[in-house]
C-alpha positions in Angstrom: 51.3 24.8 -23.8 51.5 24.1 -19.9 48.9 26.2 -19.5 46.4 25.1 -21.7 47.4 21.3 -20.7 47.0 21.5 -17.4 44.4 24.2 -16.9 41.1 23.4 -17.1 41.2 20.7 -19.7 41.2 18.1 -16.8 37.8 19.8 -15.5 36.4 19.4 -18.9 37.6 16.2 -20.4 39.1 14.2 -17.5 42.9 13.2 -16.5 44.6 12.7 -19.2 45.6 8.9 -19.1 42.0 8.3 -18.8 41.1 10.6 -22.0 43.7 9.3 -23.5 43.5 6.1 -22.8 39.9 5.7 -24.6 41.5 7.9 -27.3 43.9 5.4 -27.4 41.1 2.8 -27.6 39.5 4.1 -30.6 43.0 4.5 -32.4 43.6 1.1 -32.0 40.3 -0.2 -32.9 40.6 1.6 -36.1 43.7 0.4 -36.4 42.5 -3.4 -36.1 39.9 -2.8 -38.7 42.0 -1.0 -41.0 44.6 -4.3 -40.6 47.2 -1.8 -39.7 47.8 -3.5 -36.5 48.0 -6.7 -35.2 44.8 -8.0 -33.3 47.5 -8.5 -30.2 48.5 -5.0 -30.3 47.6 -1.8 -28.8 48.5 1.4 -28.7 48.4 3.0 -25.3 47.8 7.0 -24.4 51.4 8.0 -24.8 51.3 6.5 -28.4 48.1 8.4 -28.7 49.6 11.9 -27.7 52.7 11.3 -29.8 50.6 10.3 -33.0 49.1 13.7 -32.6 52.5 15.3 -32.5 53.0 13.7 -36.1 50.0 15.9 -37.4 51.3 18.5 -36.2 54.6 17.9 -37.2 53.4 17.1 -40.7 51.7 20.8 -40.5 54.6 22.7 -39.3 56.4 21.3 -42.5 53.8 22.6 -44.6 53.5 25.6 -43.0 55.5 27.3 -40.0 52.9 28.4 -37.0 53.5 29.1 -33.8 50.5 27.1 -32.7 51.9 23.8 -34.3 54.8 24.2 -31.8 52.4 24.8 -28.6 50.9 22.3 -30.0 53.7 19.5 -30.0 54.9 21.0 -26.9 51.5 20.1 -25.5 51.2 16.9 -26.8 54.6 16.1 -25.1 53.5 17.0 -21.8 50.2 15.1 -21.9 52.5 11.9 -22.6 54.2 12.9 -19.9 50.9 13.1 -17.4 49.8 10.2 -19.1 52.9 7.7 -18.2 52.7 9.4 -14.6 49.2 8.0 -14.3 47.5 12.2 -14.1 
């Protein structure tokens, strides 16, 4: 997972608190329309990353993979670069 994180992914999409961030953006957005979430509320790129821990998550329970668990190992670490402002 570290290596595919922070490899070249940063050369092809960006930092990730800036990727994330309009990921983030989007999610929330959807969330708005939807009436999910509060016009006053946001999700931010950590909540973004660990969302997509969930689907995986939700995967591994249906079926045990070794690339779910990069996966949410991954997602982990991109919070993590996220709330350190990479």
């Amino acid at each position: 997972a570290d290596r595919l994180v922070n490899g070249k992914r940063d050369e092809t999409y960006g930092l990730p608190h800036e990727n994330w961030g309009d990921t983030a953006e989007m999610m929330t957005a959807y969330l708005h329309a939807r009436k999910l979430l509060p016009r006053d509320k946001a999700i931010d790129a950590h909540d973004g990353c660990m969302l997509m821990a969930c689907v995986k998550l939700a995967r591994e329970g249906n079926l045990r993979q070794r690339d779910n668990l990069r996966d949410i190992a991954g997602y982990a670490n991109v919070a993590e670069r996220c709330d350190a402002g990479e």
